[in-house]
TORNUSE-563937 format. One record per residue: residue in three letters; x, y, z of N, C-alpha, C in turn. Coordinates in steps of 0.1 Angstrom, whole numbers, padded with zeros to 4 digits, always signed. Layout:
REM residues N
alaXYZXYZXYZ
...
This chain:
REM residues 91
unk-0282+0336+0579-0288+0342+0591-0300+0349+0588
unk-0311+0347+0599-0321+0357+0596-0320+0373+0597
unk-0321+0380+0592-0325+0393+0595-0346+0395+0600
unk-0347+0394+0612-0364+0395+0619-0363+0412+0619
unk-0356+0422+0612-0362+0435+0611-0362+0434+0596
unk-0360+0428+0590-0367+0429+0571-0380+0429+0571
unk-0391+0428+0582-0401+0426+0584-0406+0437+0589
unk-0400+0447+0589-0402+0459+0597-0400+0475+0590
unk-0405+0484+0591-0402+0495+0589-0402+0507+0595
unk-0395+0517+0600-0396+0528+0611-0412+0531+0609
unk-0420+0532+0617-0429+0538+0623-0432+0548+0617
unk-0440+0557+0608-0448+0567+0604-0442+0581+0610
unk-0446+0580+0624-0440+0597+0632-0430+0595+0643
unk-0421+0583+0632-0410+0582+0641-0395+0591+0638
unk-0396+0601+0645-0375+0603+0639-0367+0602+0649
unk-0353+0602+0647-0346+0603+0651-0331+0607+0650
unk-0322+0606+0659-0308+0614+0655-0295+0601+0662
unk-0288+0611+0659-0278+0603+0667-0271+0612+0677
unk-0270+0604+0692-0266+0613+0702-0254+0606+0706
unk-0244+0614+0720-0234+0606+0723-0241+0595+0728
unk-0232+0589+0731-0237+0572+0735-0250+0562+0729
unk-0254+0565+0720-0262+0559+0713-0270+0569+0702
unk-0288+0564+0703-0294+0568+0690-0308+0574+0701
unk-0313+0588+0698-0327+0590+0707-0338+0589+0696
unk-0345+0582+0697-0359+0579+0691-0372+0586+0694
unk-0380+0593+0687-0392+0597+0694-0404+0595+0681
unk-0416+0591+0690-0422+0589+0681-0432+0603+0682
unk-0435+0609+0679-0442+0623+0677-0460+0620+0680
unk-0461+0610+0674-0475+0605+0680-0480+0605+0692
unk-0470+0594+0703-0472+0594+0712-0466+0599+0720
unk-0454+0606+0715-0448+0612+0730-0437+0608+0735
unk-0435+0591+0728-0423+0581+0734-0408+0589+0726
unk-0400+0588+0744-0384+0589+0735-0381+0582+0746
unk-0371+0575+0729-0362+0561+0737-0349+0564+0732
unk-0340+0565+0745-0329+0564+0741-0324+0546+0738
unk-0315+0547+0726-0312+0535+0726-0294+0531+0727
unk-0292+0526+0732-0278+0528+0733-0268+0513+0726
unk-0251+0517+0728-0246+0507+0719-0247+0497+0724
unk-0246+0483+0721-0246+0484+0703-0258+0483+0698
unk-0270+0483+0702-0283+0483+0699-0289+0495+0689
unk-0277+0507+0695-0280+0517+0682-0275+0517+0671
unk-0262+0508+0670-0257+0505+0656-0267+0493+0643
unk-0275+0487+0655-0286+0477+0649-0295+0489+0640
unk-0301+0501+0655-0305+0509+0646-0307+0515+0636
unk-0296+0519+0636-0290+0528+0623-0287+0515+0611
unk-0284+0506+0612-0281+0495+0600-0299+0494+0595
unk-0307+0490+0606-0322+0490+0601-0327+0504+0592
unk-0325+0514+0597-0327+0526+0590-0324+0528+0576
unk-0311+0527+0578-0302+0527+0563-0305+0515+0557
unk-0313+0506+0558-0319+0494+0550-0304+0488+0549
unk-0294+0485+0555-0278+0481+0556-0283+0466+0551
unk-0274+0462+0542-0274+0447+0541-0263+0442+0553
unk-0266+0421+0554-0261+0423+0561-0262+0428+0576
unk-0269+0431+0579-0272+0433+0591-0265+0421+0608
unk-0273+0412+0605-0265+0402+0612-0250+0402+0612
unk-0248+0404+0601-0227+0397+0604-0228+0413+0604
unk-0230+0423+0600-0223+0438+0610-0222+0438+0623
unk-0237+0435+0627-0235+0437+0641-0230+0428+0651
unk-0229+0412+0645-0219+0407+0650-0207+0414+0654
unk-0200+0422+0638-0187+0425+0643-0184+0438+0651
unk-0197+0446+0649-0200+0457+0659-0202+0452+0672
unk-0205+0443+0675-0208+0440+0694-0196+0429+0694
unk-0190+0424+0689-0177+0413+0687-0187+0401+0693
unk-0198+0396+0689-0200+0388+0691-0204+0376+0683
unk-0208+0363+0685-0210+0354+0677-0223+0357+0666
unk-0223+0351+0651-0235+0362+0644-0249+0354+0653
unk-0250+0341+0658-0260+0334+0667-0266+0342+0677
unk-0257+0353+0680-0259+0359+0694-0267+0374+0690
unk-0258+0377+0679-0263+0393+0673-0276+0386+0662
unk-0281+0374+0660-0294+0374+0653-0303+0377+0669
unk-0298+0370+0678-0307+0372+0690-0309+0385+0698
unk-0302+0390+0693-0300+0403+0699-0306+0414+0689
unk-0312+0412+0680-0319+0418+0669-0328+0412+0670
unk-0333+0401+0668-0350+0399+0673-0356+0407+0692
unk-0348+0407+0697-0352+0416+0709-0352+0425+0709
unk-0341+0434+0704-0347+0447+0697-0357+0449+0687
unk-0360+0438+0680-0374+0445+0671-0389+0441+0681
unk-0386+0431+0690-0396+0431+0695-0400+0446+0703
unk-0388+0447+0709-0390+0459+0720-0394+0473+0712
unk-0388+0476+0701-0391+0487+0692-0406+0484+0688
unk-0411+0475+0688-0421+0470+0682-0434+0476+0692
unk-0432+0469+0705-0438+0473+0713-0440+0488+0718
unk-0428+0495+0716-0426+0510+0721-0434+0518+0710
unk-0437+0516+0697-0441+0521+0685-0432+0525+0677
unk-0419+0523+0677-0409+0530+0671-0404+0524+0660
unk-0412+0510+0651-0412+0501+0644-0427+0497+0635
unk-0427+0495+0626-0441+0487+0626-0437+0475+0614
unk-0446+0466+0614-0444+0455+0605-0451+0458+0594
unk-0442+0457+0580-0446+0456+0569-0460+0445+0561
unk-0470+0449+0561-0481+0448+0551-0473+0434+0539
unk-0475+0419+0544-0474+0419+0527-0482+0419+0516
């Protein structure tokens, strides 16, 4: 399975925490806070923590097929991507 956020790294003046119902994101630069919610914040937090594995966790974190949680990780990195809460690694 691919992991499309190995290609990525949190954002420079991005932090964040963990709140009920998901993960709040802010980037300090610009102002953006994104709440992100489950299971998209468990993608989160796996990307953060450099989690191996990523794909078949969050499979088993959203109970779904690992085809569906690769797809559902590339839309989140696009979206993080777009929001600035992400940036793509330099090779």
């Amino acid at each position: 399975m691919t992991n499309r956020l190995a290609s990525f790294r949190l954002a420079r003046a991005v932090t964040w925490m963990v709140e009920s119902g998901g993960v709040a994101a802010i980037n300090l630069d610009t102002g953006l806070a994104a709440h992100i919610g489950y299971p998209q914040a468990a993608v989160w937090d796996f990307f953060c923590r450099r989690s191996s594995g990523l794909v078949e966790k969050t499979a088993v974190v959203a109970g779904i097929p690992e085809s569906e949680a690769e797809r559902m990780i590339a839309e989140a990195a696009e979206r993080w991507r777009d929001d600035g809460l992400i940036e793509e690694v330099a090779d």
